[in-house]
N, C-alpha and C positions, 0 to 999 in steps of 0.2 A: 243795716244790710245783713242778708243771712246767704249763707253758702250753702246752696241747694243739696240732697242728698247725692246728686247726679257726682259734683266736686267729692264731699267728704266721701263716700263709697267708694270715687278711687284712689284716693291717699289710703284709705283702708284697706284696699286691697295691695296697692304699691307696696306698702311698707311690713304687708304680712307677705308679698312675696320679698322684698329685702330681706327680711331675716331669717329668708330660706336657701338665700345666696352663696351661704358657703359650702353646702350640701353637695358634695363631688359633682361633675356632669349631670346634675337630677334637673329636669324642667317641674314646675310644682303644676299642678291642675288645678282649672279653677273651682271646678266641684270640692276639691277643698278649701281651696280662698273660703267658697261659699261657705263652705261648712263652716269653719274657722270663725270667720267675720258675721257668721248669721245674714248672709246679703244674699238676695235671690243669683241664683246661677243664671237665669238669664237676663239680667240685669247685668249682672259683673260680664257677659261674653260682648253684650252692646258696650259695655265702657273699653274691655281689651280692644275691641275691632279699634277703635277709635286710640287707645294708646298706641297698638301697633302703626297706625299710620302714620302718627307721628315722630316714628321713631322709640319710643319710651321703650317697648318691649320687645321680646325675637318668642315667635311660637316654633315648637317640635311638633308634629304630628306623630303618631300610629303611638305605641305603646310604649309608655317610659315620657308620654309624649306631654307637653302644657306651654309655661311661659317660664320665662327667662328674662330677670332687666338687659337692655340692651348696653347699660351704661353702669359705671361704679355707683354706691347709692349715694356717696357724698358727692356727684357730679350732676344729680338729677333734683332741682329745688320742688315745692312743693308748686308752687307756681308755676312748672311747665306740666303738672298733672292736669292742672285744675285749668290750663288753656287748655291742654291733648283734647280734652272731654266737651269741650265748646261751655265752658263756666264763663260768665260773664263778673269779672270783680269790681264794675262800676256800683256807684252808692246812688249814683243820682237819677232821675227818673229820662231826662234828656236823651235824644237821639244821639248815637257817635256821629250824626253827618251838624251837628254844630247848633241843630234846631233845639230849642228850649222845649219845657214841659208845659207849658201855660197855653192855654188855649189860641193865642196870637202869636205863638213861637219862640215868645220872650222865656229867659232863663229865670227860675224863682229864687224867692229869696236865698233862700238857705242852700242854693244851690254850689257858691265856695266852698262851703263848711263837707257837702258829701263829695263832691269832688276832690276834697284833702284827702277827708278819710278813706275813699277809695284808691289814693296813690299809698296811703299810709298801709291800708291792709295789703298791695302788690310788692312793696320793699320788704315786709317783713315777708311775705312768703318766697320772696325771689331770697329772701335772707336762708331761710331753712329749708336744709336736702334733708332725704331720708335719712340720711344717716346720724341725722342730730335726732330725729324722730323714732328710731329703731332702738341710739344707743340709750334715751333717756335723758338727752343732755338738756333737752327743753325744761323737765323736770327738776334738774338739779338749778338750772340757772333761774326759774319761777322762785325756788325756795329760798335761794340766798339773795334774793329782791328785795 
């Protein structure tokens, strides 16, 4: 299973506006995100529209004007980005309505095995907010593994 750019683009943008959070009353633009992250700008404004509706983000308008997380970054996991944006984190090929992948409807072999790993990859990301992502702490805890 591979997490589309649609997902990682907006943790990359989430987490470069996290660490712009402490920056007095400032909303960040996304023309910077873009800039920053090298991610088309209208790319990143289709994923904001979509995090603002879910909550994740608050925009300013006129000058001075951009985005704002709506939430602490260690209260926002990476897992509610990567639903905001309609990511699907299923492994398996199978429909959500119960129907299997095989031509008769039947579920296939290996179909436990990606159905695990799809719950496996949802706990770890419901596991990590930005804030574990911003301070590096993924990095320290990878290294003493």
């Amino acid at each position: 299973m591979r997490l589309s750019t649609k997902g990682r683009y907006a943790v990359m943008a989430m987490a470069d506006l996290a660490r712009r959070q402490d920056e007095p009353c400032r909303a960040v633009a996304l023309a910077d995100i873009a800039t920053r992250q090298e991610i088309s700008l209208s790319y990143l404004e289709q994923l904001f529209a979509r995090l603002r509706r879910k909550g994740l983000v608050k925009s300013a308008r006129g000058p001075g004007g951009g985005y704002r997380l709506s939430r602490a970054a260690g209260e926002t996991t990476i897992a509610d980005i990567v639903h905001a944006v309609d990511e699907p984190l299923r492994a398996t090929r199978c429909t959500e309505h119960g129907k299997g992948c095989m031509l008769k409807g039947e579920r296939c072999l290996t179909h436990d095995l990606w159905e695990h790993l799809g719950d496996r990859i949802e706990d770890y990301l419901v596991s990590v907010s930005l804030a574990d992502v911003i301070s590096g702490r993924l990095r320290a805890n990878r290294q003493a593994a």
